[in-house]
Backbone as CSV, one residue per row, in Angstrom:
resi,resn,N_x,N_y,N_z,CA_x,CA_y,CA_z,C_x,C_y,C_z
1,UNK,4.159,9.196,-12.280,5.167,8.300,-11.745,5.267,7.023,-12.566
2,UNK,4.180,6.411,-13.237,4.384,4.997,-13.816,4.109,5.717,-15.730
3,UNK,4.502,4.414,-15.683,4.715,4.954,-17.460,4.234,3.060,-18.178
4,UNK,3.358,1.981,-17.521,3.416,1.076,-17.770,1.482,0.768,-18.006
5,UNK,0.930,0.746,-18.962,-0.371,-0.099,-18.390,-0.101,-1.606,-19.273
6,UNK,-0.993,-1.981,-18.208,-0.546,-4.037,-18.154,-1.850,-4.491,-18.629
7,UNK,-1.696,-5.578,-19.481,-2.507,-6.444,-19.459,-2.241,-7.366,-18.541
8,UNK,-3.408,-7.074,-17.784,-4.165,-8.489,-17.075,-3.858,-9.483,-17.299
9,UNK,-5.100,-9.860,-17.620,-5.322,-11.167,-18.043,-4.086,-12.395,-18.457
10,UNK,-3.246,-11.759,-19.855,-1.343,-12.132,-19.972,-0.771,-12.286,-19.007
11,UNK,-0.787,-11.609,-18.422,0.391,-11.378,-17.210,-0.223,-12.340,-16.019
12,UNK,-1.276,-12.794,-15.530,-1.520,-14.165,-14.887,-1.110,-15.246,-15.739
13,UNK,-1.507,-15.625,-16.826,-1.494,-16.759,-17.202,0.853,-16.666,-17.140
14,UNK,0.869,-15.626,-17.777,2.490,-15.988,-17.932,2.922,-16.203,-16.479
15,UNK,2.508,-15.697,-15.034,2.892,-15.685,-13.842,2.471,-17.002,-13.610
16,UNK,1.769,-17.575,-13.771,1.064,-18.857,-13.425,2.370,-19.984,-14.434
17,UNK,2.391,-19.773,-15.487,3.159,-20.857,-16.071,4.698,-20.740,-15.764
18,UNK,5.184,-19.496,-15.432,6.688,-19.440,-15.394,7.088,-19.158,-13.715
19,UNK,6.009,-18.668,-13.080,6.483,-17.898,-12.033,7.390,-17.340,-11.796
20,UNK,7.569,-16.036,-13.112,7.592,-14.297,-12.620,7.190,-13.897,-13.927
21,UNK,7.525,-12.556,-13.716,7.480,-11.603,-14.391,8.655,-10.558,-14.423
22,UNK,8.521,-9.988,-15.538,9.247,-8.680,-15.579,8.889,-7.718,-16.325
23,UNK,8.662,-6.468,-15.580,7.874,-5.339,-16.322,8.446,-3.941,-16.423
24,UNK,8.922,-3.717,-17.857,9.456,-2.608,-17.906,8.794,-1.189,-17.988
25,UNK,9.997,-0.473,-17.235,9.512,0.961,-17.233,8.114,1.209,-16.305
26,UNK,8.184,0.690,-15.441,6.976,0.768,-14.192,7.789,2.084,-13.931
27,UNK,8.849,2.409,-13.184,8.811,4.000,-12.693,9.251,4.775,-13.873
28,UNK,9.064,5.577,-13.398,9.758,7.130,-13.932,11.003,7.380,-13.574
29,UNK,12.144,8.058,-14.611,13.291,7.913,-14.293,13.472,9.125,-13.066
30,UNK,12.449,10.036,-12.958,12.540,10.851,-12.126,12.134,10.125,-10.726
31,UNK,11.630,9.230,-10.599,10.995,8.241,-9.183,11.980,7.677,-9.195
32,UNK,12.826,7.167,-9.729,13.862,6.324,-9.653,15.221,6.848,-8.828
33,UNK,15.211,8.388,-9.627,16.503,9.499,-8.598,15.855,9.051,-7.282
34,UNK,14.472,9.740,-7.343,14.291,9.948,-5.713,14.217,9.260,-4.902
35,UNK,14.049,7.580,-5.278,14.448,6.592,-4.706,16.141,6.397,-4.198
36,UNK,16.300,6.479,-5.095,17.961,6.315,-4.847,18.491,7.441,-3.741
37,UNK,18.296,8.516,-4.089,18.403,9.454,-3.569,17.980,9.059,-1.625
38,UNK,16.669,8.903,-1.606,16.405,8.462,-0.135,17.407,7.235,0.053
39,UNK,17.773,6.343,-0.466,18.284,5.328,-0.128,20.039,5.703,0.201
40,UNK,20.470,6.793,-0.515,21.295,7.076,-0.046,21.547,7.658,1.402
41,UNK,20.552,8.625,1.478,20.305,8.845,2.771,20.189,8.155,3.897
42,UNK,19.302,6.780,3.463,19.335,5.563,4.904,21.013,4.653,4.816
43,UNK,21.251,4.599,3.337,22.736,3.682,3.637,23.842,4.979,4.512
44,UNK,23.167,6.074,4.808,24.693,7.443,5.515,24.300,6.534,6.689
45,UNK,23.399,6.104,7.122,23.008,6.118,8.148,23.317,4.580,9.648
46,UNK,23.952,3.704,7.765,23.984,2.408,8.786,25.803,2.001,8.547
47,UNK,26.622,1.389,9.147,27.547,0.968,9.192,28.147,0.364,7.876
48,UNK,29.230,1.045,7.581,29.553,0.250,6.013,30.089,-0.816,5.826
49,UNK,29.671,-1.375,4.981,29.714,-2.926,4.501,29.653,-2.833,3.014
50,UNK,29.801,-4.457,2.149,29.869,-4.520,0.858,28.534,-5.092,0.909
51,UNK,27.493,-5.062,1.900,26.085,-5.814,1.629,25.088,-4.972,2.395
52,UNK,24.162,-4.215,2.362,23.070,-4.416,3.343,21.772,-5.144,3.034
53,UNK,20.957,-5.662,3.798,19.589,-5.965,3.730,18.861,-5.170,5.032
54,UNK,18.325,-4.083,4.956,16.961,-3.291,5.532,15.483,-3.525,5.407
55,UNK,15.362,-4.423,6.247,13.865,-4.604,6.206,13.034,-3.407,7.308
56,UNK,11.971,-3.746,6.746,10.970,-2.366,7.200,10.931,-1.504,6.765
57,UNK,11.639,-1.328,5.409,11.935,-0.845,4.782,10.971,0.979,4.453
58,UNK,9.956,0.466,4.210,8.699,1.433,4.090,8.946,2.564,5.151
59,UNK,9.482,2.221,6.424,9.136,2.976,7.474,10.718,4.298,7.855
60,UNK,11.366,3.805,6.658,12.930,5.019,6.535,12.605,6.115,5.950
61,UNK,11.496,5.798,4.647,11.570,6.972,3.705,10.083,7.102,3.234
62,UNK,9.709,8.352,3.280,8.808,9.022,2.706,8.424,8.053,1.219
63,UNK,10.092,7.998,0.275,9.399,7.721,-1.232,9.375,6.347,-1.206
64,UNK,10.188,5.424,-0.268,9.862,4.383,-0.305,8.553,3.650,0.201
65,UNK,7.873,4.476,1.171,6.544,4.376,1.459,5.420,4.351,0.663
66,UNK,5.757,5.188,-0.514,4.665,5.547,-1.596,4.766,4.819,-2.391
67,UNK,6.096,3.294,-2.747,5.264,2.392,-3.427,4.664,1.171,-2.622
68,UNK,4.109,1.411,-1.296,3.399,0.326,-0.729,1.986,0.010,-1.664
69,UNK,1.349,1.498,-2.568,0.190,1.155,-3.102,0.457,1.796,-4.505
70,UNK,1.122,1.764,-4.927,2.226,1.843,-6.424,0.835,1.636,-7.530
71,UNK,0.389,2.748,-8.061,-1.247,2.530,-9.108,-0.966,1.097,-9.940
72,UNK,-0.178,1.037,-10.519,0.344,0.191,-12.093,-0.027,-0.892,-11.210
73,UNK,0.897,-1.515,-10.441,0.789,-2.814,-9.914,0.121,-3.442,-8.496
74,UNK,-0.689,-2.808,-8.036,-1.640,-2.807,-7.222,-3.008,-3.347,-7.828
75,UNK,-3.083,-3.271,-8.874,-4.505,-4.398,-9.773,-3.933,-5.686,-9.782
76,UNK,-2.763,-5.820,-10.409,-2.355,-6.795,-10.363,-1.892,-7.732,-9.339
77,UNK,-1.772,-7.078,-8.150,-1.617,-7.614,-7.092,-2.988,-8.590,-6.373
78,UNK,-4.004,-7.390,-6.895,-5.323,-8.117,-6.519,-5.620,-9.117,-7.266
79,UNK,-5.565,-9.064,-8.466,-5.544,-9.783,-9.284,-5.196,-11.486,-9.616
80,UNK,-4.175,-11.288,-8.349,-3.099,-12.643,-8.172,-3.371,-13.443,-6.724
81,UNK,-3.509,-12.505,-5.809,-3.622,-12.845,-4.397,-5.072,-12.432,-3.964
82,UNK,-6.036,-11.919,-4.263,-7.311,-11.463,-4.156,-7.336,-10.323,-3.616
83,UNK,-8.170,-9.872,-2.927,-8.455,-7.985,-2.602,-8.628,-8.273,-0.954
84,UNK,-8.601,-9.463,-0.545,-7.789,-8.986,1.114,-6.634,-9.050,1.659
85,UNK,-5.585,-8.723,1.481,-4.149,-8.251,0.929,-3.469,-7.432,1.743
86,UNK,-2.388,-7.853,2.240,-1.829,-6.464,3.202,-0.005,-6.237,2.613
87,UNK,0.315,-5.440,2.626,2.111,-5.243,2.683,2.644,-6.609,4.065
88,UNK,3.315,-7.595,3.124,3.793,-8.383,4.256,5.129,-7.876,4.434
89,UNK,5.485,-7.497,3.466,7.649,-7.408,3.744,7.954,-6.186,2.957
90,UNK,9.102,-5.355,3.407,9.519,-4.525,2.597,10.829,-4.394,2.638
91,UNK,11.836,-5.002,1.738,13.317,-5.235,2.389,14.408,-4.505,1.233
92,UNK,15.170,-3.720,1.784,16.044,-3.125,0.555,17.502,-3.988,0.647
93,UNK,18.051,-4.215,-0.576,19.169,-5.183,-0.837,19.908,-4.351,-1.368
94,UNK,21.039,-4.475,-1.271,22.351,-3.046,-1.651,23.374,-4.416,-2.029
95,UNK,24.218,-4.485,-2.895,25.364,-5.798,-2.896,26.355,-4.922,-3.717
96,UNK,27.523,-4.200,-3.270,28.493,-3.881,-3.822,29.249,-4.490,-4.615
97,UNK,30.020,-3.733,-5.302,31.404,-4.966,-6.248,31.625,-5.557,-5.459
98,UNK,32.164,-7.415,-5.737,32.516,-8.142,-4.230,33.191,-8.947,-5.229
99,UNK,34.180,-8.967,-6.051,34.644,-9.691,-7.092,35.250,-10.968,-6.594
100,UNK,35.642,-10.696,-5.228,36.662,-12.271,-4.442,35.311,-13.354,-3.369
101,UNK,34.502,-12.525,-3.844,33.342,-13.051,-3.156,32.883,-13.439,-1.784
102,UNK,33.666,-12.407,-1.152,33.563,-12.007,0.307,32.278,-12.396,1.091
103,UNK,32.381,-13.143,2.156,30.988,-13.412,2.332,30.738,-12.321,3.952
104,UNK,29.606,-11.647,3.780,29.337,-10.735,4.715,28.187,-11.693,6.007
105,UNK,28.493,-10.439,7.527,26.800,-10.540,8.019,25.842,-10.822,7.215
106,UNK,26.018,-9.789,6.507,24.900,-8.852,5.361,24.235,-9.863,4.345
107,UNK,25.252,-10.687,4.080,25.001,-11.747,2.846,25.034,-10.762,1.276
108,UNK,26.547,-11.042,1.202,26.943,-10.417,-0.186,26.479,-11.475,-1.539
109,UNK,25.754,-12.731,-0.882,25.492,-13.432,-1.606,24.209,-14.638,-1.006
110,UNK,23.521,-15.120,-1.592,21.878,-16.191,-0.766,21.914,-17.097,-1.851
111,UNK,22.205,-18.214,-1.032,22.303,-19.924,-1.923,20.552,-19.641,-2.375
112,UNK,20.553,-20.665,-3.075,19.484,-21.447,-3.511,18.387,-22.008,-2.475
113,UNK,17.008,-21.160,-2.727,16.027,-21.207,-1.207,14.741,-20.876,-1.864
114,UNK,13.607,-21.160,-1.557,11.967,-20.687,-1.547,12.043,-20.154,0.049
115,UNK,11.511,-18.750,-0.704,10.956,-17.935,0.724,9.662,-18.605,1.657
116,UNK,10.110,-18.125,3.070,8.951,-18.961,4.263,9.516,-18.656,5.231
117,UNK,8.473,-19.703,6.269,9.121,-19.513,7.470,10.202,-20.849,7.607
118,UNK,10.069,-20.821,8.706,10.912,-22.686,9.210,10.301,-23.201,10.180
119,UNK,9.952,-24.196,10.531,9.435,-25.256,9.251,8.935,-24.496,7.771
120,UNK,9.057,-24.872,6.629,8.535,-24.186,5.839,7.240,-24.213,6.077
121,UNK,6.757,-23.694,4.510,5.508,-24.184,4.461,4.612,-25.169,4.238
122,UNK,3.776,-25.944,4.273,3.213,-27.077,4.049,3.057,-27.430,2.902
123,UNK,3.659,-28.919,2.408,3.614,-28.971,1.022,2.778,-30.125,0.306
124,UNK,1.903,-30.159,-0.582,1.503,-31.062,-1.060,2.160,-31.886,-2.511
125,UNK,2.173,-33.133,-2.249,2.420,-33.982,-3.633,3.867,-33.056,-3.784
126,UNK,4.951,-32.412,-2.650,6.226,-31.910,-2.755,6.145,-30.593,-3.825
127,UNK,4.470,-30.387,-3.564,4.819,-28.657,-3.581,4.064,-27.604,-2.716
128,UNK,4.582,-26.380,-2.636,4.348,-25.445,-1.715,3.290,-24.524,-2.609
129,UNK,2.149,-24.473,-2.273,1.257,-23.136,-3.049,1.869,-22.333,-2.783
130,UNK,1.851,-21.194,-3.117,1.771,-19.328,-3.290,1.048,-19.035,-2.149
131,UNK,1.781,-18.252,-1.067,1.640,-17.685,-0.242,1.447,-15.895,-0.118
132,UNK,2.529,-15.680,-0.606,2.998,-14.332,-0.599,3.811,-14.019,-2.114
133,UNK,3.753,-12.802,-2.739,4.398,-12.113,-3.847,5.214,-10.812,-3.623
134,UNK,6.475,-11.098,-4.347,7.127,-10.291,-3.851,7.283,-9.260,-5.020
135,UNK,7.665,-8.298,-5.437,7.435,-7.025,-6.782,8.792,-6.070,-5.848
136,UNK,9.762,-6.734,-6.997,11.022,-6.569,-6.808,11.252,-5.030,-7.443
137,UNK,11.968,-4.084,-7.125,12.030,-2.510,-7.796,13.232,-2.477,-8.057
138,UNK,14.027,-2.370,-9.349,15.230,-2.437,-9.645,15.574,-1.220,-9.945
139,UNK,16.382,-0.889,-9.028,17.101,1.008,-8.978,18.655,1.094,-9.215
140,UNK,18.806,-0.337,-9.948,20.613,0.593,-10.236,20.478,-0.479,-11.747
141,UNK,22.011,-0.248,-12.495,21.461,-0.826,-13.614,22.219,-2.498,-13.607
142,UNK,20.763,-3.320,-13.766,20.951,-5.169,-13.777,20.509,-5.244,-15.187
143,UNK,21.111,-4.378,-16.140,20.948,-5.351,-17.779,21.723,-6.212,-18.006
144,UNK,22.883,-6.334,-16.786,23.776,-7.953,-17.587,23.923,-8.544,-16.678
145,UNK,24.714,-9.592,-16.599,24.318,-11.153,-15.833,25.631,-10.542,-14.836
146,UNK,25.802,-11.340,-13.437,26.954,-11.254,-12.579,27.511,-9.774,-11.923
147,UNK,25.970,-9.129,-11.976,25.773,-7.786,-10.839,25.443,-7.870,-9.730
148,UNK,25.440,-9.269,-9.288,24.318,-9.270,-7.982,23.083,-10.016,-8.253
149,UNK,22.971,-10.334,-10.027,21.308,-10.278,-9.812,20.908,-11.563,-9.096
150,UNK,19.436,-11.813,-9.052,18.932,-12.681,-8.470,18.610,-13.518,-9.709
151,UNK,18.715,-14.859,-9.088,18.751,-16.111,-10.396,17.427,-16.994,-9.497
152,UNK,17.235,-17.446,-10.623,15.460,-18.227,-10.507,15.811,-19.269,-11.276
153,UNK,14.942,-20.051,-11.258,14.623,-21.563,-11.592,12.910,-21.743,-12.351
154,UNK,12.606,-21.072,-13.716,11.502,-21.017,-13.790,10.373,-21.877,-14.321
155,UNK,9.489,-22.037,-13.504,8.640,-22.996,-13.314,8.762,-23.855,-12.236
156,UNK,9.339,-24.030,-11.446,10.181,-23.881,-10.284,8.826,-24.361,-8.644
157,UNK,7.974,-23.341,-9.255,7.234,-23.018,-7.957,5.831,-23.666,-7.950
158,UNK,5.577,-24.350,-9.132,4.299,-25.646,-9.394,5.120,-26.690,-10.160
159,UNK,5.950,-27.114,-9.753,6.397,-28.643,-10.083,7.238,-29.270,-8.598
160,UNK,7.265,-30.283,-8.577,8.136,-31.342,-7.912,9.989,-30.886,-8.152
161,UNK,10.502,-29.951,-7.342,11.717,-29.610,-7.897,12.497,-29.024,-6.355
162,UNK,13.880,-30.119,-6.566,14.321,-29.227,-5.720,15.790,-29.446,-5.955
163,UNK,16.896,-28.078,-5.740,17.909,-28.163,-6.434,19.033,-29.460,-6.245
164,UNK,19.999,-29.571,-6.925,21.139,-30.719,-6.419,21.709,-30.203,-5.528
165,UNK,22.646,-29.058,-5.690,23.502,-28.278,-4.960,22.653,-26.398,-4.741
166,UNK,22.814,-26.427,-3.607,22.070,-25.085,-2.868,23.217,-24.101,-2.882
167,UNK,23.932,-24.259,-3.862,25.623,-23.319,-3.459,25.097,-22.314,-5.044
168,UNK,25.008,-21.223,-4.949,24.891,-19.992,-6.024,25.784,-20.048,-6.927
169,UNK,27.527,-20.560,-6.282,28.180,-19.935,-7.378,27.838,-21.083,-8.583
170,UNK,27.094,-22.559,-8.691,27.323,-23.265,-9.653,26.430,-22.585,-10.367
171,UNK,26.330,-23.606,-11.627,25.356,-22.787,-12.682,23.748,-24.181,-12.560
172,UNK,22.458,-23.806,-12.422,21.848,-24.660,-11.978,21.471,-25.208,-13.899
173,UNK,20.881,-26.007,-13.755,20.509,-26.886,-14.846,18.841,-25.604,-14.874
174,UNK,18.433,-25.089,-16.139,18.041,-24.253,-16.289,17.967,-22.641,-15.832
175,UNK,18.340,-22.346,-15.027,18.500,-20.972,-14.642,18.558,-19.982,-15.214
176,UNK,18.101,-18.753,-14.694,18.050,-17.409,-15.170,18.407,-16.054,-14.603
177,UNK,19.261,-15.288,-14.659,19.908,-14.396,-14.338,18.863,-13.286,-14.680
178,UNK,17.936,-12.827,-13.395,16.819,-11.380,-13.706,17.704,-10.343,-13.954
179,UNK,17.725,-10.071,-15.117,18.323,-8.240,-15.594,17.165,-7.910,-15.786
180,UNK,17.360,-6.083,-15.755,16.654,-4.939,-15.942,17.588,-3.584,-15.542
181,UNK,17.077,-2.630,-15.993,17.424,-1.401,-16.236,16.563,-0.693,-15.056
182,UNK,17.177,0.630,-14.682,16.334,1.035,-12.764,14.810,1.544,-13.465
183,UNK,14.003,1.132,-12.864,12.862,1.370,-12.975,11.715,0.320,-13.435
184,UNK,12.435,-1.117,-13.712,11.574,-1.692,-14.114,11.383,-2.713,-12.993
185,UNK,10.583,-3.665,-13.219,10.076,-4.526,-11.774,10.125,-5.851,-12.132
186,UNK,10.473,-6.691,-11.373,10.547,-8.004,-10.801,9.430,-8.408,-10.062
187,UNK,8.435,-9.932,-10.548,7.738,-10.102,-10.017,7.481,-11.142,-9.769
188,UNK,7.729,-12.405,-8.448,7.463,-13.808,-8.007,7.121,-13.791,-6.790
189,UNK,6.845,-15.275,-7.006,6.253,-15.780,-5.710,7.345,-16.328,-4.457
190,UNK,7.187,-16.627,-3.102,7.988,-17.018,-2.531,8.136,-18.137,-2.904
191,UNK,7.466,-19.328,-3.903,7.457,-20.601,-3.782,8.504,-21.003,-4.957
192,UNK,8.753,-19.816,-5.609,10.086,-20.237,-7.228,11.264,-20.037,-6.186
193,UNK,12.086,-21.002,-6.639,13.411,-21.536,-6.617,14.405,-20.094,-6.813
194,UNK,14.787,-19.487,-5.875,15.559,-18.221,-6.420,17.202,-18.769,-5.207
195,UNK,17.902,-17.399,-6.145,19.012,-17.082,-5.184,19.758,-15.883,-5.611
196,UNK,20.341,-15.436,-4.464,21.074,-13.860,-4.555,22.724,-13.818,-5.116
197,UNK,22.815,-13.774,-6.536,23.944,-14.055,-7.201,24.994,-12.989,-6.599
198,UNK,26.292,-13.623,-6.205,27.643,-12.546,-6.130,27.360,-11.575,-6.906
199,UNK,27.785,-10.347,-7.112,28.209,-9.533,-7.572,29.814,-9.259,-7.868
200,UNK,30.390,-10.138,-9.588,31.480,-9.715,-9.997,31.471,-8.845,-10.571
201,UNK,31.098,-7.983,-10.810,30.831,-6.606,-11.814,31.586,-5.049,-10.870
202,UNK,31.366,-4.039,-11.982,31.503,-3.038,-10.804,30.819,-2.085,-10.984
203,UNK,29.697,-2.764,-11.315,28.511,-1.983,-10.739,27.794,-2.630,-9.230
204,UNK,26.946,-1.586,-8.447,26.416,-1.544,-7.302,24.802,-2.075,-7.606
205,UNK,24.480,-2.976,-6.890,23.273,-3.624,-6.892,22.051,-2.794,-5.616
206,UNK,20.973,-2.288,-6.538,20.077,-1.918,-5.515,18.424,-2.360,-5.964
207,UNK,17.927,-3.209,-5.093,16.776,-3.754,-5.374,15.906,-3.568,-4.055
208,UNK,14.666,-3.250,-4.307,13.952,-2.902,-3.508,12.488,-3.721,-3.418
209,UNK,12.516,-4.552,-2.706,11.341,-5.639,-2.649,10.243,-5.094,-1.667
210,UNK,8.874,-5.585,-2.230,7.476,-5.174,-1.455,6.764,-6.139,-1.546
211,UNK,6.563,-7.116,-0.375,6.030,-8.520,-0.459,4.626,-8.484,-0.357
212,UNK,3.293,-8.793,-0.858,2.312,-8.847,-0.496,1.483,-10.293,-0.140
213,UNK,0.862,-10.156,0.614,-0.024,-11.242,1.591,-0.954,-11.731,1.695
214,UNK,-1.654,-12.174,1.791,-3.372,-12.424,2.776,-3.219,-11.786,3.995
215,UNK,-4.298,-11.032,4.455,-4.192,-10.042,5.465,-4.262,-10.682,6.883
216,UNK,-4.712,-12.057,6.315,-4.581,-13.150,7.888,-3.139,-13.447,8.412
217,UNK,-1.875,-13.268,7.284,-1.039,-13.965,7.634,-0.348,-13.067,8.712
218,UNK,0.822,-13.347,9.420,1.437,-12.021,10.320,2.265,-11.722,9.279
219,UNK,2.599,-10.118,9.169,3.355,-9.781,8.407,4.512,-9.492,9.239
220,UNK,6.096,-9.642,7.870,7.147,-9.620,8.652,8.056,-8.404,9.302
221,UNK,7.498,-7.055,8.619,7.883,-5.872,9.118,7.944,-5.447,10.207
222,UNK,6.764,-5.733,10.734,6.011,-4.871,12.010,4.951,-5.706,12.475
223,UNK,4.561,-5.535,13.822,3.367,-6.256,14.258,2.227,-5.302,14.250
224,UNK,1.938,-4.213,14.062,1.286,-3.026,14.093,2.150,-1.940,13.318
225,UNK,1.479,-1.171,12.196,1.519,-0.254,11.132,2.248,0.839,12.466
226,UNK,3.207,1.688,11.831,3.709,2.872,12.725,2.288,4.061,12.184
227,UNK,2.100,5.470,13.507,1.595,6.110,13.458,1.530,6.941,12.175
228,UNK,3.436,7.033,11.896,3.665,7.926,11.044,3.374,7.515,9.436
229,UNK,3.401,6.342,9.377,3.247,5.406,8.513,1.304,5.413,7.906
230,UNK,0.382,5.584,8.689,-0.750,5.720,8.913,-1.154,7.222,8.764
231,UNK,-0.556,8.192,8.865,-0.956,9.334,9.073,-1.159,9.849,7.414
232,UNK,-2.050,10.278,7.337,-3.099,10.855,5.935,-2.653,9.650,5.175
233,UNK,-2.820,8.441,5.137,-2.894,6.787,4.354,-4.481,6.980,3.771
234,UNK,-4.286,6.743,2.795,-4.826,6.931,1.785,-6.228,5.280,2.438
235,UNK,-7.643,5.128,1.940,-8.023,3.840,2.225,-7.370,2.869,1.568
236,UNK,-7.133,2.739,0.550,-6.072,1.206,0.115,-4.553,1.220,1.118
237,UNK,-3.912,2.483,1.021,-2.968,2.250,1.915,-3.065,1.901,3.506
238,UNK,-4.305,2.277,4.118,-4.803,2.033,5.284,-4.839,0.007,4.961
239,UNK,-5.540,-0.283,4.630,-5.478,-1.917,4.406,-4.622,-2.156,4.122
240,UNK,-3.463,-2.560,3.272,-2.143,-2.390,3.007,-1.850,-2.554,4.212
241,UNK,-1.758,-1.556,5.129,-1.152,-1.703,6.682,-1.885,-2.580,7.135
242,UNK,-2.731,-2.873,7.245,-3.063,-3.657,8.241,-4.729,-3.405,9.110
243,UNK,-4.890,-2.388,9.002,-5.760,-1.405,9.790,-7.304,-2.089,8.527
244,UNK,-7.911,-3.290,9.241,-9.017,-3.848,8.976,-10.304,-3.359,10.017
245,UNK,-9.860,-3.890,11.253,-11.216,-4.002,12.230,-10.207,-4.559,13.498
246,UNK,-11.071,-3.838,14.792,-10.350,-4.413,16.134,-10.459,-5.863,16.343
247,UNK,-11.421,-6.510,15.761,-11.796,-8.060,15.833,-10.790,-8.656,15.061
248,UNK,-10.134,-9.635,15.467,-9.460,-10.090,14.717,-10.135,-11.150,13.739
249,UNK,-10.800,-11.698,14.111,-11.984,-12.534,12.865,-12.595,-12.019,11.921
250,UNK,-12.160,-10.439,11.883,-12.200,-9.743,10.377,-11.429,-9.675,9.479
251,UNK,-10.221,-10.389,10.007,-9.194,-10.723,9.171,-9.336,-11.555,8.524
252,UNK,-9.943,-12.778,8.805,-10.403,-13.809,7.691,-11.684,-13.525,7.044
253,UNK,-12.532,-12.903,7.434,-14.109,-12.685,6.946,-14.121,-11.413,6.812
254,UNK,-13.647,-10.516,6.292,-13.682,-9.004,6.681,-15.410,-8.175,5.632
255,UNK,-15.675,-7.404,6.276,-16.782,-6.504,5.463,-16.794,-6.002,4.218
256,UNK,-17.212,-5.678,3.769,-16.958,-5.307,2.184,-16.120,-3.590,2.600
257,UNK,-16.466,-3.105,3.364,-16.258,-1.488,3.620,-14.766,-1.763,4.250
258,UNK,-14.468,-2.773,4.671,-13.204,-2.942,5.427,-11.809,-3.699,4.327
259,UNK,-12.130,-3.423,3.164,-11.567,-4.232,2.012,-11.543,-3.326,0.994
260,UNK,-11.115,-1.923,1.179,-11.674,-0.715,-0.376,-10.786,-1.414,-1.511
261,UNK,-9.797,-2.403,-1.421,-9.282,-3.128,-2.626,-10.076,-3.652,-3.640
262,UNK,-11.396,-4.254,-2.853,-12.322,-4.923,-3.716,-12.996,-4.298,-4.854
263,UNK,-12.562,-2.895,-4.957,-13.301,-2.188,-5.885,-12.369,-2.080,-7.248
264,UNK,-11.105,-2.592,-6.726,-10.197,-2.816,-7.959,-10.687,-3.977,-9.183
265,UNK,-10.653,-3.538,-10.325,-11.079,-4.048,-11.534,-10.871,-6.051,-11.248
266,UNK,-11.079,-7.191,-11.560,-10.340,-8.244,-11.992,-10.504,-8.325,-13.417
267,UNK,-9.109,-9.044,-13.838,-8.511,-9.439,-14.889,-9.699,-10.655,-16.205
């Protein structure tokens, strides 16, 4: 399924100075059909629009389930956020041609924002640490600018910065338009400066985000892992869900046996 091995070690320091990444050719063009493929299947399923956002994503499809513990980028995950870690979010984004820039329910388009809750998050000296990482899956083709893609502000997410105007369509004073080709991955923090660009093009935007956590935090999917979701879960995918210990004070202190992440390499 992956066709990518990463250096480590690079790939923090560049995540640390720019906050993201982008990594090509993480799937297989054959993982990529079958993604799409399921995703077609869940968009028969919901009311048509020029936008959806599906969160819970994990819990529609079989193949979208199987990158909750994705080999390639699952070191690196530990790597960044440490080895007690759970799936916080899993949200699929669909943004059709929308050339007059139609604004949906759906949000055919997302101003200028750092992911959180509200109140945000707590900020020091007017910045927000790294909470959560999100490892964006790009399944339709974003090699050029004004598909939908998502635009960042980089460096964004360890400095004192916050935009003039929160409106997408301007052009921000540094900005960057994430392209890629389906199969390669997107990778930031909630704390960089992003937003969900219109789509003037006529091509169809499909991005598939998998947020990861500290296993203390509540995650936003679900309050409890589904059965079906759990059933033959692999031990990393078992943590991933959630499934630590009935105590909840193992969530902050957990056992070494209750953490099989920890056996993943560091950088």
């Amino acid at each position: 399924m992956t066709q990518t091995k990463l250096d480590i070690p690079a790939l923090i320091q560049q995540f640390n100075e720019n906050g993201y990444l982008i990594l090509p050719g993480v799937l297989s063009e054959d993982k990529v059909n079958r993604l799409n493929a399921a995703i077609d299947r869940i968009v028969a399923e919901e009311p048509e629009s020029l936008a959806h956002n599906i969160y819970n994503s994990v819990e529609r499809d079989d193949e979208i389930a199987s990158l909750i513990d994705e080999p390639t980028l699952l070191p690196l995950m530990v790597n960044l956020l440490g080895y007690n870690i759970q799936l916080h979010i899993s949200h699929l984004t669909i943004r059709k041609p929308n050339p007059n820039d139609v604004k949906t329910e759906s949000h055919s388009f997302i101003n200028w924002h750092q992911d959180g809750p509200h109140p945000q998050f707590p900020k020091q000296d007017g910045i927000t640490s790294t909470y959560y990482i999100k490892t964006c899956y790009i399944l339709s083709d974003m090699s050029g600018p004004d598909r939908g893609n998502t635009k960042i502000v980089p460096g964004s997410h360890n400095k004192h910065f916050h935009p003039e105007s929160q409106d997408v369509h301007g052009q921000m004073a540094g900005e960057v338009q994430i392209c890629g080709k389906p199969g390669d991955v997107f990778i930031f923090p909630q704390n960089l400066w992003h937003a969900g660009a219109p789509n003037r093009s006529e091509f169809t935007r499909r991005q598939l985000f998998l947020g990861y956590s500290p296993i203390w935090m509540r995650p936003i999917d679900y309050r409890t892992a589904s059965d079906r979701l759990l059933e033959n879960a692999s031990p990393y995918r078992k943590q991933l869900l959630g499934v630590i210990d009935e105590n909840p004070f193992k969530y902050y202190v957990p056992s070494e046996s209750m953490v099989p992440l920890k056996e993943l390499p560091l950088g």
